[in-house]
C-alpha positions in Angstrom: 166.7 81.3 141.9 170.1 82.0 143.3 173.4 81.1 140.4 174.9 78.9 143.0 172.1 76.4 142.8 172.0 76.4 139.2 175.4 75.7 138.8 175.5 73.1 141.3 172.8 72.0 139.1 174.6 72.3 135.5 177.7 70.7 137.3 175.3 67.7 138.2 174.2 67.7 134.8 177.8 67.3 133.4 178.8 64.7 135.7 175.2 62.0 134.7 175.9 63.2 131.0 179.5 62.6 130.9 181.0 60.0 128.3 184.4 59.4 130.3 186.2 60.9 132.8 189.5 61.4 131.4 191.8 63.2 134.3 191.5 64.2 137.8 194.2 66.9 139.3 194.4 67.8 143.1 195.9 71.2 143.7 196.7 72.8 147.0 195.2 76.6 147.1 195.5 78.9 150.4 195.1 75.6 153.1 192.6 73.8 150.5 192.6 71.0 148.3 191.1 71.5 144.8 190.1 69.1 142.6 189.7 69.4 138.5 187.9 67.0 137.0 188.6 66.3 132.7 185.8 64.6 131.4 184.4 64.3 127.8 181.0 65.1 126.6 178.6 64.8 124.0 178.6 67.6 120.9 175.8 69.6 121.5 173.5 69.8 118.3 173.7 73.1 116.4 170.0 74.3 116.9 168.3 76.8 114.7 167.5 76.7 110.8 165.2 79.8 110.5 168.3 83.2 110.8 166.6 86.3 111.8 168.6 89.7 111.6 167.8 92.4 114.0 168.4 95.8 113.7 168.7 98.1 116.7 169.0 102.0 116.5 168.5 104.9 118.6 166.2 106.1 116.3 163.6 103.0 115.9 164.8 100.8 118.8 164.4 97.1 117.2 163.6 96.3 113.6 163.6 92.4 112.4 163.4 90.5 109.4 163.2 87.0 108.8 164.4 85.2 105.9 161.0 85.2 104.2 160.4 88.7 104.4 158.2 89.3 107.8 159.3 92.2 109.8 159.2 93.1 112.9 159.4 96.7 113.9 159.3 98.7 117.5 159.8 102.5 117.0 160.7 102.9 120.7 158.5 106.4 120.5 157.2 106.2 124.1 160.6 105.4 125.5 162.0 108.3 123.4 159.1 110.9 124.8 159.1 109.4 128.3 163.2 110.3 128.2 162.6 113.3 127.7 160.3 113.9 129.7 162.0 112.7 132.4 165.4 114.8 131.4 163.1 118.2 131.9 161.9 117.2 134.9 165.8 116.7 135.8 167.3 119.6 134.5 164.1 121.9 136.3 165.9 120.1 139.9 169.2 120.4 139.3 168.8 124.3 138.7 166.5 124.1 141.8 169.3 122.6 143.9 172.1 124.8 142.3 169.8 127.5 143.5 169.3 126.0 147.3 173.2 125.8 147.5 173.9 129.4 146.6 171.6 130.5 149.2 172.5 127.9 151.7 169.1 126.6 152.3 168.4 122.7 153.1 168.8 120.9 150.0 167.5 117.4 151.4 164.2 117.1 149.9 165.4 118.0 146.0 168.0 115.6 146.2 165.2 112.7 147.8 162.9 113.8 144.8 166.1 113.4 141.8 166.9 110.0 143.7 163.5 108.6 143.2 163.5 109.7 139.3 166.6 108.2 138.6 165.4 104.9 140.0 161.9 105.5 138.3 164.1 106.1 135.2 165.9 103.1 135.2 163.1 100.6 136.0 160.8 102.2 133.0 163.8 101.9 130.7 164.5 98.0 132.3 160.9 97.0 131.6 160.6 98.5 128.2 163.4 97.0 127.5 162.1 93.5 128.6 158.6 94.0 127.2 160.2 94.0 123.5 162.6 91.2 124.4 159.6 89.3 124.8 157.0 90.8 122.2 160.8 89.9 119.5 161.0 86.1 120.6 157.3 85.4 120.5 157.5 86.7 117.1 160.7 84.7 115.8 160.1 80.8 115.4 161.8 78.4 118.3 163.8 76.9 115.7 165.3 80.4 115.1 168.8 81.6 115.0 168.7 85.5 115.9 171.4 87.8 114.7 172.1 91.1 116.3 175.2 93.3 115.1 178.7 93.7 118.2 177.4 97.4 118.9 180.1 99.3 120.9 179.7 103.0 121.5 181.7 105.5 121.6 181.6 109.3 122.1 180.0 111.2 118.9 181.8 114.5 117.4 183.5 116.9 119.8 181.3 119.3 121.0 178.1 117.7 119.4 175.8 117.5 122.9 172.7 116.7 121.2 173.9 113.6 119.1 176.4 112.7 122.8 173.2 112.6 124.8 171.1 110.5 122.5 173.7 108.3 122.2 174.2 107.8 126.1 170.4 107.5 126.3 170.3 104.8 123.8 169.8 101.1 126.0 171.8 98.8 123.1 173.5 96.7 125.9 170.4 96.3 128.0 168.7 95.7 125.3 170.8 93.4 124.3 171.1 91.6 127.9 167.3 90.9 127.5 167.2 89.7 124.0 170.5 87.2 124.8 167.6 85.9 128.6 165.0 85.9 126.8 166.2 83.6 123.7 168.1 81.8 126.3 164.8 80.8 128.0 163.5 79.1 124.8 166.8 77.9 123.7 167.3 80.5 120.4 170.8 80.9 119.4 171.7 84.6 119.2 174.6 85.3 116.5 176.5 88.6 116.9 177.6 90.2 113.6 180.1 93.0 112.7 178.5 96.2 112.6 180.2 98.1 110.4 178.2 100.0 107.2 175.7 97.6 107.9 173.7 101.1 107.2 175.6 102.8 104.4 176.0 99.1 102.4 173.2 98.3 99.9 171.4 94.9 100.8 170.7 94.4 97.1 174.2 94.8 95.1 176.6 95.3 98.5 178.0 99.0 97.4 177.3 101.5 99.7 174.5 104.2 99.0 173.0 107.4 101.1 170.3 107.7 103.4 167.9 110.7 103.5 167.0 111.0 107.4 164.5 107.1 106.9 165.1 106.5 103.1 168.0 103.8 102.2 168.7 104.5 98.4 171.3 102.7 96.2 172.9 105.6 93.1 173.8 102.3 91.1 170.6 100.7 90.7 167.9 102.9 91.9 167.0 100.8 94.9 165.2 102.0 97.3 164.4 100.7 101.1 163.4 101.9 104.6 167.0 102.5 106.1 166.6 100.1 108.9 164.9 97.6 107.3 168.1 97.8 105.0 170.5 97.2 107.7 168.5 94.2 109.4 168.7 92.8 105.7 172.7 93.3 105.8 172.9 92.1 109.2 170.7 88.5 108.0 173.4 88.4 105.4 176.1 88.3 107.6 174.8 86.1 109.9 173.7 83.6 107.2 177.4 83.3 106.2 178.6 83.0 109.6 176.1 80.4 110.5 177.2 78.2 107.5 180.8 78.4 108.8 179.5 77.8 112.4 177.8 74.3 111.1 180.8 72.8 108.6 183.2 74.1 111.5 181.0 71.3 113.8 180.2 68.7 110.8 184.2 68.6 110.7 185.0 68.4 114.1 
């Protein structure tokens, strides 16, 4: 289904649903005549009662929790091993090619064999990615509100490879694009929360603590938790105070 229509279809949608039509402004644009059109709608309903934080890591690639305590957890182990895998099989071609160039021999048929990995790479990674976008929201309710922390990347420690090409390998914005069309398709809100020591911060008493490589534990009061579980419990907190502010901000306006 191609944007255009369903636009032409939302803009349909706007005009049958529209209260008034408030303003109408013709402007003159490179030989054409544009119209905008002011118009006043209803206030959409703030869906969603049940909050749901979500916790995604390079490590385990999506762990949930819901309000009442179920979880949700995808380790992401066969993406993980298929990755690396698949960075063998690259690194075996490129010194293959390297070798080819020095010599000056035909390099055609090493470079049609990387092409077809890399595309083989990212549809694997694509429909993993989908498949626990789906298995996520079949899981939540439909009255659900699911919270996922603002992730945004950035190169690890100079000199660090290892910890540089994990992060690169790690798919938190296509993962993300798939949770935001998937929820989308069964009308679940998705919440973006601040990310920061979501990790390090205690979900109990809210000072920060240590982890020991899965192990969340708290010095002050002895508390003890599986480190992502801890930050999808942080990240529920944050999105349960934004989403009171979200709903008094529309009960006053």
């Amino acid at each position: 289904m191609k944007s255009g229509c369903k636009r032409e279809r939302d803009a349909v949608g706007y005009f049958l649903n529209a209260l008034s039509f408030d303003s109408l402004t013709v402007k003159e644009r490179d030989g054409q005549l544009i119209g905008y059109l002011g118009m006043t709608l209803s206030k959409p309903a703030v869906k969603g009662s049940v909050l749901v934080g979500a916790d995604r890591n390079e490590t385990n690639l999506l762990v949930a929790m819901k309000g009442t305590g179920e979880v949700f957890f995808e380790s992401g182990l066969k993406l993980r091993i298929w990755r690396k895998k698949h960075r063998k099989k690259v690194a075996r071609l490129q010194r293959k090619l390297a070798e080819r160039k020095a010599q000056h021999k035909d390099t055609r048929s090493v470079r049609r064999v990387l092409k077809r990995l890399s595309l083989r790479q990212r549809n694997f990674t694509k429909t993993y990615c989908q498949t626990v976008a789906k298995r996520l929201v079949a899981w939540v309710d439909t009255d659900a509100v699911l919270a996922l922390e603002n992730l945004k990347f950035q190169q690890g420690k100079k000199g660090n490879e290892a910890l540089n090409r994990r992060l690169h390998q790690f798919p938190h914005g296509l993962l993300l694009r798939c949770l935001r069309n998937k929820a989308k398709m069964l009308g679940i809100p998705v919440l973006l929360v601040n990310p920061a020591f979501t990790s390090q911060t205690c979900s109990r008493c809210g000072n920060l603590g240590g982890c020991q490589r899965h192990r969340f534990y708290c010095p002050h009061r002895g508390f003890t938790l599986h480190a992502d579980l801890n930050a999808a419990f942080n990240i529920l907190h944050r999105a349960r105070k934004l989403y009171c502010l979200i709903r008094s901000a529309w009960a006053v306006g």
